[in-house]
KOLPA-501829 format. One record per residue: x, y, z of N, C-alpha, C in turn; residue number from 1. Coordinates in pm, 1 decimal. Each point is the difference from the previous one (the first is absolute). Last residue first. Example, Ala and Ser with C-alpha at 12.3 -4.5 7.8 and 13.67 -1.06 7.14 Angstrom:
@nxx->1285.0 nyy->-225.0 nzz->708.0 caxx->82.0 cayy->119.0 cazz->6.0 cxx->-77.0 cyy->109.0 czz->73.0 k->2;
@nxx->29.0 nyy->-572.0 nzz->-7.0 caxx->-89.0 cayy->119.0 cazz->0.0 cxx->90.0 cyy->120.0 czz->0.0 k->1;
END
This chain:
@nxx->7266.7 nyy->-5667.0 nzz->848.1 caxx->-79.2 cayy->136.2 cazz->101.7 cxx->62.2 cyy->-79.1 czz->131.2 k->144;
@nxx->229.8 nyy->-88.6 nzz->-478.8 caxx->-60.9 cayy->-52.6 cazz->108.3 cxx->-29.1 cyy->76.1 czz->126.4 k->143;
@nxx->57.2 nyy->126.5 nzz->-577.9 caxx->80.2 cayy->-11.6 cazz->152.6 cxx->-61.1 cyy->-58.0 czz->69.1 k->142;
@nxx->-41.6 nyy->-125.6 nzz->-548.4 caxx->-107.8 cayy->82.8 cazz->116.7 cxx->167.2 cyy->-39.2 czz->119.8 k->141;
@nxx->36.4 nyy->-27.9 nzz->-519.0 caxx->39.2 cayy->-79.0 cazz->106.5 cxx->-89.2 cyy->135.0 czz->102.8 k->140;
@nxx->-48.0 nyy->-221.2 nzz->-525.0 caxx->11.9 cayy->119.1 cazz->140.3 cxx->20.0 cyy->-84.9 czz->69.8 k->139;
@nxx->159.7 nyy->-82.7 nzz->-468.2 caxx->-44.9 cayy->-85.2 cazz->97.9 cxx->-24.4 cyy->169.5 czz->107.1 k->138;
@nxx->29.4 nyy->-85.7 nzz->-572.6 caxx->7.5 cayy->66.7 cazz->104.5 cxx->-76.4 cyy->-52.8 czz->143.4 k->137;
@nxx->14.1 nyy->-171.7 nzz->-502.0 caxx->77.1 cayy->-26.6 cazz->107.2 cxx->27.1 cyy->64.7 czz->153.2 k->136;
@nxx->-352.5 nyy->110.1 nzz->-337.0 caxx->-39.2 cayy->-68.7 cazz->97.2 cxx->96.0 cyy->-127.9 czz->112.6 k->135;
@nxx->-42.7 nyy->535.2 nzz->-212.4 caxx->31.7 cayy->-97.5 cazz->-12.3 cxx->-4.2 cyy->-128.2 czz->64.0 k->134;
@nxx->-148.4 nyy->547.6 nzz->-133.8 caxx->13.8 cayy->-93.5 cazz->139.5 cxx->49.0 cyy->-130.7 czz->-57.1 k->133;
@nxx->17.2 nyy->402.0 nzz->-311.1 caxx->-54.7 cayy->-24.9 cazz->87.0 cxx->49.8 cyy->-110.1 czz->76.9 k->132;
@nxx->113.2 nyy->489.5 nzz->-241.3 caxx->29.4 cayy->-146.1 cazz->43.3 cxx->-104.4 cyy->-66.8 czz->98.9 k->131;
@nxx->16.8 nyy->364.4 nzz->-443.5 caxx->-40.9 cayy->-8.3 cazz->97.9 cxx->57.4 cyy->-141.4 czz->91.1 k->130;
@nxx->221.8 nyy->98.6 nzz->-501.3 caxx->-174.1 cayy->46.9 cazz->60.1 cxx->27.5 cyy->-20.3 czz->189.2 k->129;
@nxx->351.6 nyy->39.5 nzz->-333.4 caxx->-33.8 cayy->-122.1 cazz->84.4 cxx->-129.0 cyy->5.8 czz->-4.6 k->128;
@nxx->331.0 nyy->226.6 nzz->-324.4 caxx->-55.7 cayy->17.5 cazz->90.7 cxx->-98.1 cyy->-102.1 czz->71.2 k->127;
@nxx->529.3 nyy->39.8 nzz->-299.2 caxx->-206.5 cayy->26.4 cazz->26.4 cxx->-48.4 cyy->28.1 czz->123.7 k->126;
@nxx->464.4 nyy->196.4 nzz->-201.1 caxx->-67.9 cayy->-68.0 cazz->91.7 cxx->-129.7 cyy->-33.1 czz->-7.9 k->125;
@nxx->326.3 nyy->163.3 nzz->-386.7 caxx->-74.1 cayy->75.4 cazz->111.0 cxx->-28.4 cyy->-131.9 czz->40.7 k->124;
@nxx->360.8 nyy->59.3 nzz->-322.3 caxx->-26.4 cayy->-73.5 cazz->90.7 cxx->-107.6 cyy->25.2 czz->107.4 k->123;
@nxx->207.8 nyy->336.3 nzz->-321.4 caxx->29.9 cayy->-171.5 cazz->-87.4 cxx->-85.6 cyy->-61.4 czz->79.2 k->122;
@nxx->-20.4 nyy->507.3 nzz->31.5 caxx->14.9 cayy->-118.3 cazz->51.3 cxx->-57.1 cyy->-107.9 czz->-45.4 k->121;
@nxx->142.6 nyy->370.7 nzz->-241.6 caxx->46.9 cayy->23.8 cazz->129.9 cxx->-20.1 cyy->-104.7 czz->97.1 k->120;
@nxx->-172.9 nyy->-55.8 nzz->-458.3 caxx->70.6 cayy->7.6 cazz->-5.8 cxx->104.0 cyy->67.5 czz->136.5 k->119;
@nxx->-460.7 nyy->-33.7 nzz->21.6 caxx->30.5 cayy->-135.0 cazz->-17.9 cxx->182.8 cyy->11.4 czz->-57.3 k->118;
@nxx->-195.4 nyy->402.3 nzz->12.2 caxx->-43.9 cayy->-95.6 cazz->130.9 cxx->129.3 cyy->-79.9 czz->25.9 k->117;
@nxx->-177.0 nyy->151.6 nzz->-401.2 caxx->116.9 cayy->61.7 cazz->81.0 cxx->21.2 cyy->-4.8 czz->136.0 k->116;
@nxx->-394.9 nyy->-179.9 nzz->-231.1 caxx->104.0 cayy->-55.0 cazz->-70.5 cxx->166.1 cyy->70.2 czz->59.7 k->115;
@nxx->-464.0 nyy->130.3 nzz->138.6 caxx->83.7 cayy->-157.3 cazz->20.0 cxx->86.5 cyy->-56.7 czz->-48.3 k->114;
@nxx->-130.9 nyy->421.4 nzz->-132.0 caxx->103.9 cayy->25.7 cazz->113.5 cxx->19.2 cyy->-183.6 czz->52.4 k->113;
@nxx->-215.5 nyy->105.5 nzz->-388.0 caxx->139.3 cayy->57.2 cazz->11.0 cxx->54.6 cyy->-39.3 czz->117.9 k->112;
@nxx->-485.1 nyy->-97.2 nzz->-75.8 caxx->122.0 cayy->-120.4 cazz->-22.9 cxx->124.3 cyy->64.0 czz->-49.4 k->111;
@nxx->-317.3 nyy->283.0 nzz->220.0 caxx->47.9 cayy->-100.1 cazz->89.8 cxx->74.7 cyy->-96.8 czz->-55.0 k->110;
@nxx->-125.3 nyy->360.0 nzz->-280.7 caxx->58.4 cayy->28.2 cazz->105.3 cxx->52.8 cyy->-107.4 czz->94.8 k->109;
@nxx->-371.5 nyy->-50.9 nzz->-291.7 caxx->175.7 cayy->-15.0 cazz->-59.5 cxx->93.5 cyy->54.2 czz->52.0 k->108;
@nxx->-438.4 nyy->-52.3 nzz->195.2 caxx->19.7 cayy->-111.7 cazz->-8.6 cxx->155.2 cyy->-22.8 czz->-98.3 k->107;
@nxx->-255.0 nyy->380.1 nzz->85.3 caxx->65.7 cayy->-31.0 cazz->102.1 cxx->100.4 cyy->-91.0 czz->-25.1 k->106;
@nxx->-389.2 nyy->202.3 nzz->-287.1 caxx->144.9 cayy->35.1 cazz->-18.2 cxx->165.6 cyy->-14.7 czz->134.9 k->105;
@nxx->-571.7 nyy->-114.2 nzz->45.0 caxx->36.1 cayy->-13.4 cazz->-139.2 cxx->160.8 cyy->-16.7 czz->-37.7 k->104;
@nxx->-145.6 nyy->220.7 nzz->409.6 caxx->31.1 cayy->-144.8 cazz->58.2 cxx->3.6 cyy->-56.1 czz->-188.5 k->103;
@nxx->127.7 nyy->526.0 nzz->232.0 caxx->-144.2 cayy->-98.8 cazz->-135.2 cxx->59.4 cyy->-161.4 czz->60.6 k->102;
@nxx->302.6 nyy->325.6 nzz->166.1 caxx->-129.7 cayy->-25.4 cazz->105.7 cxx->-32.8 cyy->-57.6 czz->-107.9 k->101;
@nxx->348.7 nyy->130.7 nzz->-205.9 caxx->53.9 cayy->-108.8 cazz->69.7 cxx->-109.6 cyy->-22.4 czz->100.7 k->100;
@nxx->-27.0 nyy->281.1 nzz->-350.4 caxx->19.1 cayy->-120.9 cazz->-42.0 cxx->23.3 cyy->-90.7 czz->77.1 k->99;
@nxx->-51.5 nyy->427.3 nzz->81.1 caxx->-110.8 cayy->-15.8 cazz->13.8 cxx->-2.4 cyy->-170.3 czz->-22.2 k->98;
@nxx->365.1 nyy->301.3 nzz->109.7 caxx->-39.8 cayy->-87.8 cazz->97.1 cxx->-150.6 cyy->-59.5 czz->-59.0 k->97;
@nxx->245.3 nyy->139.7 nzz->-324.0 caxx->107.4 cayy->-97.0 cazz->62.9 cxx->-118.4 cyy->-60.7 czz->124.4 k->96;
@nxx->-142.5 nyy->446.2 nzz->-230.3 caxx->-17.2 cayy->-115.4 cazz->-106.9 cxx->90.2 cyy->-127.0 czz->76.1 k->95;
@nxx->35.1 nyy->362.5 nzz->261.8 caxx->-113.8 cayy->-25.9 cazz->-3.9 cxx->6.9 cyy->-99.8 czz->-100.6 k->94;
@nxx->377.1 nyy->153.1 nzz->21.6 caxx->-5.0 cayy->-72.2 cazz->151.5 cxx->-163.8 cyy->-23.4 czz->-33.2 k->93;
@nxx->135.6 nyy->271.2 nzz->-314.8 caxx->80.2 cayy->-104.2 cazz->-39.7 cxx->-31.9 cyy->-114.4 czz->99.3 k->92;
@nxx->-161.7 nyy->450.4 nzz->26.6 caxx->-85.0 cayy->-133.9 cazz->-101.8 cxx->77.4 cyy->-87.0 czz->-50.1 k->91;
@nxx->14.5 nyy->354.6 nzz->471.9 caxx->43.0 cayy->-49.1 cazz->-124.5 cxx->-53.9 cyy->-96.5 czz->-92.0 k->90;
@nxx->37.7 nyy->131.1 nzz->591.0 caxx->-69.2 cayy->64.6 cazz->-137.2 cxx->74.2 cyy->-33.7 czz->-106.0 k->89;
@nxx->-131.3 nyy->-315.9 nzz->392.6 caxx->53.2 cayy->33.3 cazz->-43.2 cxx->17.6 cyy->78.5 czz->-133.6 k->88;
@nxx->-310.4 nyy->-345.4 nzz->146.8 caxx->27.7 cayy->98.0 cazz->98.0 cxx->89.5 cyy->110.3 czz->-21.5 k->87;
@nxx->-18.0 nyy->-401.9 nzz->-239.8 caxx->-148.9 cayy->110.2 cazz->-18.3 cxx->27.0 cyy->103.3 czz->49.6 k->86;
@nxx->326.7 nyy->-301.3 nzz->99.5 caxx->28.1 cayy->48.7 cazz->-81.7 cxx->-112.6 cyy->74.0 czz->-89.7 k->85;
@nxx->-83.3 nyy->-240.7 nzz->422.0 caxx->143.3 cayy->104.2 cazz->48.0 cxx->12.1 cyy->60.5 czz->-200.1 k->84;
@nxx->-274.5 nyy->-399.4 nzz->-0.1 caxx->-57.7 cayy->162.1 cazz->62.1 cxx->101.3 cyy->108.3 czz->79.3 k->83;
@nxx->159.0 nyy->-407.9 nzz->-212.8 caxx->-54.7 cayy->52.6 cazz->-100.9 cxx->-62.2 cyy->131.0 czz->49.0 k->82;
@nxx->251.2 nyy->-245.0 nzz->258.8 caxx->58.7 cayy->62.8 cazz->-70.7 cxx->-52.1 cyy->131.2 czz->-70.7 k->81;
@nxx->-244.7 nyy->-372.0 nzz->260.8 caxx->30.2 cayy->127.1 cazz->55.1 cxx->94.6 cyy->48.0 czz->-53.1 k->80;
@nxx->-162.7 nyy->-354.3 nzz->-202.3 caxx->-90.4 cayy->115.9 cazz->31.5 cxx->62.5 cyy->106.3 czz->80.2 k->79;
@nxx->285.4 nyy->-378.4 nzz->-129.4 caxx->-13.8 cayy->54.3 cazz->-121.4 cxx->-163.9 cyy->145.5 czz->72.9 k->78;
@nxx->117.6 nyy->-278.5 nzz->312.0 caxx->115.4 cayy->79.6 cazz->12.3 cxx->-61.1 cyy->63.9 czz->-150.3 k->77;
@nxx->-264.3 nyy->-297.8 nzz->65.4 caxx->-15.5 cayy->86.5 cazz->144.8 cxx->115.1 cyy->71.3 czz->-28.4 k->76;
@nxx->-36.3 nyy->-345.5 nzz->-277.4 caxx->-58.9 cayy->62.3 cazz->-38.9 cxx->-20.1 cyy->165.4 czz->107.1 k->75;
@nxx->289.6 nyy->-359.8 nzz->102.4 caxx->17.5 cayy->49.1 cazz->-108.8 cxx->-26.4 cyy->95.1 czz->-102.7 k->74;
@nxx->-173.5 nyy->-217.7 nzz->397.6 caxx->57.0 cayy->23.1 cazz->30.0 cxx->82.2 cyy->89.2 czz->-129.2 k->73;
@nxx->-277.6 nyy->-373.3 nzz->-86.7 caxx->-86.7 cayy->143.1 cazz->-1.0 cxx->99.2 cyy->157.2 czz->115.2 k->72;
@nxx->105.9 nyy->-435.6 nzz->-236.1 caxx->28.3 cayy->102.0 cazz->-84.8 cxx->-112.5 cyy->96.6 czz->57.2 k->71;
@nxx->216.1 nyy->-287.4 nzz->326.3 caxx->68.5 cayy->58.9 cazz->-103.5 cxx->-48.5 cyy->53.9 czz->-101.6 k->70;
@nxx->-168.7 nyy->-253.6 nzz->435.2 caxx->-12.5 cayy->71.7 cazz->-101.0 cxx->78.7 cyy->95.6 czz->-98.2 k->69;
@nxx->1.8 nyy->-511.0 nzz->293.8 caxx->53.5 cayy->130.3 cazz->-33.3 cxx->-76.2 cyy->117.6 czz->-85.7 k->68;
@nxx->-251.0 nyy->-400.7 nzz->279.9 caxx->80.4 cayy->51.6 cazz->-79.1 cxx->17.4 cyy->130.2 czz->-45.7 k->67;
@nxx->-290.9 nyy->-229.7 nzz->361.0 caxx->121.8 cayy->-43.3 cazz->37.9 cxx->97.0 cyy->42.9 czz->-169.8 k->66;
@nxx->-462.2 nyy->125.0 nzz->143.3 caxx->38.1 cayy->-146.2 cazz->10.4 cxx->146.5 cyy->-36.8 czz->-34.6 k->65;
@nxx->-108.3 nyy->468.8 nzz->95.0 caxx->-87.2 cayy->-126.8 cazz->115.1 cxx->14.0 cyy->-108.5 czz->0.8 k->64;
@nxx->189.5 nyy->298.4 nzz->-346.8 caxx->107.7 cayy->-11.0 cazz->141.7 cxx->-113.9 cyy->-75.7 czz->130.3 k->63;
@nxx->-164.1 nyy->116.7 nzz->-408.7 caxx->56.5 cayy->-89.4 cazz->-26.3 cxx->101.9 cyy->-46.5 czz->109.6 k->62;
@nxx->-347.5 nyy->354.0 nzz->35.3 caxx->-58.9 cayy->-123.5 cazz->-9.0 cxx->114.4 cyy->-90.3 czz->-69.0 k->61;
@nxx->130.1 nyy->416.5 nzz->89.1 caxx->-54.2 cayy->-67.5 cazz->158.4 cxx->-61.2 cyy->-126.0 czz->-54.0 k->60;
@nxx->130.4 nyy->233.6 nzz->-350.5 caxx->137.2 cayy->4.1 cazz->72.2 cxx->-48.6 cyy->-81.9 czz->127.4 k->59;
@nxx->-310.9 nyy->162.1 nzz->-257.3 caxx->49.2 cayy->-122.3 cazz->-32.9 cxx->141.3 cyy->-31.2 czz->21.7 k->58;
@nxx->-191.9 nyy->383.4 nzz->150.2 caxx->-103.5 cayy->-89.1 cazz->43.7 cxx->17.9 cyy->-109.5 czz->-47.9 k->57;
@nxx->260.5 nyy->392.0 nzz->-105.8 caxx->-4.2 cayy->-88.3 cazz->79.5 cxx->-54.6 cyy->-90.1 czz->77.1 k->56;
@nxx->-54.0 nyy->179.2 nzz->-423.7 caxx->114.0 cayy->-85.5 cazz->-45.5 cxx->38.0 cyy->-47.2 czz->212.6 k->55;
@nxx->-422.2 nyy->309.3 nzz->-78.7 caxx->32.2 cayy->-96.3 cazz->-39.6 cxx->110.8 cyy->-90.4 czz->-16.0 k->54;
@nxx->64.7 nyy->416.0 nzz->113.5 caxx->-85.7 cayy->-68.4 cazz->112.4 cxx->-28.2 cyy->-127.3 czz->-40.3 k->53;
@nxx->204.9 nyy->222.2 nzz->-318.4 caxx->119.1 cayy->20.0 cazz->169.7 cxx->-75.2 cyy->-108.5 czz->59.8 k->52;
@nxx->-230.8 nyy->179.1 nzz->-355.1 caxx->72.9 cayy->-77.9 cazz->-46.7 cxx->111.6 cyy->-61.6 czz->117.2 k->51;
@nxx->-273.7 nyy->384.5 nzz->63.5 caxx->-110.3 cayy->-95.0 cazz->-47.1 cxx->77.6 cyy->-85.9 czz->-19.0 k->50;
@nxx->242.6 nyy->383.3 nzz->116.0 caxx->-104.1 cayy->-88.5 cazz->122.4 cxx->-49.1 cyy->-53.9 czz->-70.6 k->49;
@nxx->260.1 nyy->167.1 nzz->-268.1 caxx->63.3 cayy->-57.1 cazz->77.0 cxx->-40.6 cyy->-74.5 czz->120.6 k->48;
@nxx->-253.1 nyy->253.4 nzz->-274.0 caxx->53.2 cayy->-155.5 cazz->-110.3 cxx->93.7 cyy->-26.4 czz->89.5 k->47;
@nxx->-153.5 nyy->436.9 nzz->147.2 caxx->-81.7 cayy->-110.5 cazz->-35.2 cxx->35.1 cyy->-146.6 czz->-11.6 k->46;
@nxx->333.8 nyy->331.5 nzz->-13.8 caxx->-64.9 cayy->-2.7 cazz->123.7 cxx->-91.9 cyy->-83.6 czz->-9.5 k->45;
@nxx->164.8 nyy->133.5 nzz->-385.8 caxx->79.6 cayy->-76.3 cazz->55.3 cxx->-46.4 cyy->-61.8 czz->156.3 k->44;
@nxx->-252.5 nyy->370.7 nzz->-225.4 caxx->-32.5 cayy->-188.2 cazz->-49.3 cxx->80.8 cyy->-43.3 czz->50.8 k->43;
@nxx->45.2 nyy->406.9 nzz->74.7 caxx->-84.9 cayy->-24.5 cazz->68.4 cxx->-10.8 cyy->-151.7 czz->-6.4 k->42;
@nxx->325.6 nyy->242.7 nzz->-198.3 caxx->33.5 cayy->-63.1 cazz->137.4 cxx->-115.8 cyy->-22.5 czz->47.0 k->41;
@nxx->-41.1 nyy->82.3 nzz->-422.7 caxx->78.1 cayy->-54.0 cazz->7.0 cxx->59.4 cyy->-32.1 czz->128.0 k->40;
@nxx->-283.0 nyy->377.6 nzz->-51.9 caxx->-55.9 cayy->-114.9 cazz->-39.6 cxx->76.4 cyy->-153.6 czz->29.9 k->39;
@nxx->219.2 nyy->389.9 nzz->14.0 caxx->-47.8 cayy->8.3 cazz->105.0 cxx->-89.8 cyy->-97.5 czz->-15.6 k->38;
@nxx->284.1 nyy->148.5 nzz->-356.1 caxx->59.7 cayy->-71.3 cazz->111.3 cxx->-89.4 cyy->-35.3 czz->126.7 k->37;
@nxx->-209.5 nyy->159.6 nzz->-394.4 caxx->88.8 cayy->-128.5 cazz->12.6 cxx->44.2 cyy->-43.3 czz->81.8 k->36;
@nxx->-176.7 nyy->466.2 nzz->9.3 caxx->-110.6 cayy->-119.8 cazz->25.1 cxx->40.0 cyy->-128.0 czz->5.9 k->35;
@nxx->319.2 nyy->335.0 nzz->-91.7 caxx->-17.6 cayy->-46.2 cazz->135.8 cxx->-128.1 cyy->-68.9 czz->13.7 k->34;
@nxx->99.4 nyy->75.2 nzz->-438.9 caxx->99.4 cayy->-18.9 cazz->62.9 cxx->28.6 cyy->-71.4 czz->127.8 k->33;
@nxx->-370.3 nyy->253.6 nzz->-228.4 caxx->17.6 cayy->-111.2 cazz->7.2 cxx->120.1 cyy->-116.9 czz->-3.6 k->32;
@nxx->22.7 nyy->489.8 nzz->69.4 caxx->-123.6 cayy->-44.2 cazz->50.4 cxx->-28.9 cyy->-140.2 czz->3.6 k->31;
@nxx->387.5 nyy->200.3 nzz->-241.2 caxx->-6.3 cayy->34.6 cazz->119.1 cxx->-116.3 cyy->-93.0 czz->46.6 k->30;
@nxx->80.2 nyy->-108.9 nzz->-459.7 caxx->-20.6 cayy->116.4 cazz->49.1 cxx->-11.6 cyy->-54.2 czz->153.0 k->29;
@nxx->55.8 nyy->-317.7 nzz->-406.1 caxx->-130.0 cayy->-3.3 cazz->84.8 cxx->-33.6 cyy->157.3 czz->72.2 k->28;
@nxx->436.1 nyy->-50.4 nzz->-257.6 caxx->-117.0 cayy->-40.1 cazz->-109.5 cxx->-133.2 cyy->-4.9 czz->89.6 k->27;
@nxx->427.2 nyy->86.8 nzz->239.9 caxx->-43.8 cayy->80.1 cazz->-106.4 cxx->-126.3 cyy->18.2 czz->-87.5 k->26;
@nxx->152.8 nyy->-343.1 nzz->319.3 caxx->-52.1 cayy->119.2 cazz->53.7 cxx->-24.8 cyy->82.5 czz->-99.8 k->25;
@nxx->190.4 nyy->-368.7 nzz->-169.1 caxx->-164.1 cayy->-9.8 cazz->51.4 cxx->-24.5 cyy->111.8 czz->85.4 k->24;
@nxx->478.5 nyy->5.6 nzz->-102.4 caxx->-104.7 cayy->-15.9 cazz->-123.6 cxx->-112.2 cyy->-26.4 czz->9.7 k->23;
@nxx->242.6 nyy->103.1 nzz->365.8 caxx->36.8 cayy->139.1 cazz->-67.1 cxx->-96.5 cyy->-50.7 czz->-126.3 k->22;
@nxx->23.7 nyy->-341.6 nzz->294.2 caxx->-60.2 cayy->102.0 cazz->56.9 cxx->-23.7 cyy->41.7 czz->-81.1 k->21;
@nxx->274.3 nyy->-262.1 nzz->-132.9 caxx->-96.2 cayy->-74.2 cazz->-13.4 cxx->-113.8 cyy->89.7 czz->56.1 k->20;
@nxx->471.7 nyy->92.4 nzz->77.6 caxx->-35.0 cayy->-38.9 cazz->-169.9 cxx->-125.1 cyy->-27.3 czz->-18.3 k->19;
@nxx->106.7 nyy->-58.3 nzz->487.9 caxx->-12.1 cayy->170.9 cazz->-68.1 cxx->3.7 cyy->-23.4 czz->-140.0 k->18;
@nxx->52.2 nyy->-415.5 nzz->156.2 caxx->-149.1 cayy->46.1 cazz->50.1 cxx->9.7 cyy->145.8 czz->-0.1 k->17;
@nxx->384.8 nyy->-214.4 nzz->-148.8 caxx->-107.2 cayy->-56.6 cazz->-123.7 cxx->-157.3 cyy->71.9 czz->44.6 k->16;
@nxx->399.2 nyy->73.9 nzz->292.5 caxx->43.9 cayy->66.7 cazz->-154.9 cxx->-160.9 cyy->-53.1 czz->-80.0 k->15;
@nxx->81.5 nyy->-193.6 nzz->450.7 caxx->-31.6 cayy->123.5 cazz->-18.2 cxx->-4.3 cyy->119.5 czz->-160.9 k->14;
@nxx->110.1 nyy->-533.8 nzz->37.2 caxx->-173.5 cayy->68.9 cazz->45.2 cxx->-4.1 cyy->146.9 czz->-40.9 k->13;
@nxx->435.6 nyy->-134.8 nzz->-43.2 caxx->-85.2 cayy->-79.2 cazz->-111.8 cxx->-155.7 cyy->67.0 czz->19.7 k->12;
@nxx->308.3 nyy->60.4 nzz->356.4 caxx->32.9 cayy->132.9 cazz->-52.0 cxx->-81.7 cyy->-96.6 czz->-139.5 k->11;
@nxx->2.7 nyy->-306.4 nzz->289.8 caxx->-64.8 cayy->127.1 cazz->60.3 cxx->-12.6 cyy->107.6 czz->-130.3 k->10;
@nxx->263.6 nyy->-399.2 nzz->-98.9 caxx->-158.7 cayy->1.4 cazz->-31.8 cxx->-39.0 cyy->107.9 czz->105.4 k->9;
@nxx->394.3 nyy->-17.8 nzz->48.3 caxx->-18.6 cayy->-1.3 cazz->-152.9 cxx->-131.0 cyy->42.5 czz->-24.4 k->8;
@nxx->171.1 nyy->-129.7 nzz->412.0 caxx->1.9 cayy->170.4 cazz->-63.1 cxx->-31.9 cyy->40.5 czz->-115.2 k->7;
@nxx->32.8 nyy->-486.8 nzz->145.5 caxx->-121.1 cayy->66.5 cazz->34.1 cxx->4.1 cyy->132.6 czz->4.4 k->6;
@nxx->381.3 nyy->-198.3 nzz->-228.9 caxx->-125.1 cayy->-66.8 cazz->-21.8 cxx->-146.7 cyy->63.5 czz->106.9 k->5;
@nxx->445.1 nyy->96.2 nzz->120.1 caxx->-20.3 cayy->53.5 cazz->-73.7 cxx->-85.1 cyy->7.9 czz->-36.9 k->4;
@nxx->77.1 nyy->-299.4 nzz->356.8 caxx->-66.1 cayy->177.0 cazz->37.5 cxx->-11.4 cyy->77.0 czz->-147.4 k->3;
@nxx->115.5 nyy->-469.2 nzz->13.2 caxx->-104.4 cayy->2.0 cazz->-8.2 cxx->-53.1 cyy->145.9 czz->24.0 k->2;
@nxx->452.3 nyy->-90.6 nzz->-55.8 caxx->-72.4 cayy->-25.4 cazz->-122.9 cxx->-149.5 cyy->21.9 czz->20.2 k->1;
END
């Protein structure tokens, strides 16, 4: 069921991103065509380093003090989709990946997928933060 379903949507992409060529290629012409596509992987590139770098710097600053980051983890996958799909020639994958780097248009992305998530796993594990020392804890030193 699930191999159909993702053939589906392949041959879905591919059909909609030539439909979508043949009619904006047409109307913009050759030339600015490939300015699109090539522009379009430039920014992906960009926005993927500007937005990447950032989302992991708060990836490091929440994992210092001891919590999960999930929606910036979340956000880290939704970017590198998004710039794999800049990247990539077509204006179907460009308009998709652009929606998914903008941090504006993220945020409904992420409450899909938390939400589908959350439906695969019923039960996630928290997370502890960091452990510390306790003051039942007895040392015991060896004898020199």
């Amino acid at each position: 069921m699930w191999k159909l379903l993702v053939l589906t949507a392949v041959v879905g992409l591919i059909v909609s991103e030539v439909a979508a060529m043949l009619t904006l290629g047409g109307m913009l012409g050759l030339g600015w065509t490939l300015i699109w596509i090539a522009g379009s992987a430039m920014l992906g590139i960009a926005l993927a380093r500007q937005y990447g770098l950032a989302t992991l710097i708060k990836i490091h600053q929440k994992l210092r003090v001891g919590v999960l980051p999930t929606t910036e983890l979340l956000d880290m996958g939704m970017i590198l989709v998004g710039a794999v799909g800049l990247m990539l020639p077509g204006f179907v994958t460009d308009s998709v990946g652009l929606l998914l780097v903008l941090p504006p248009s993220r945020w409904v992305f992420r409450i899909v997928l938390a939400s589908l998530i959350g439906t695969f796993l019923p039960s996630p594990y928290p997370f502890q933060g960091p452990v510390m020392p306790s003051e039942d804890i007895i040392e015991i030193q060896p004898d020199d």
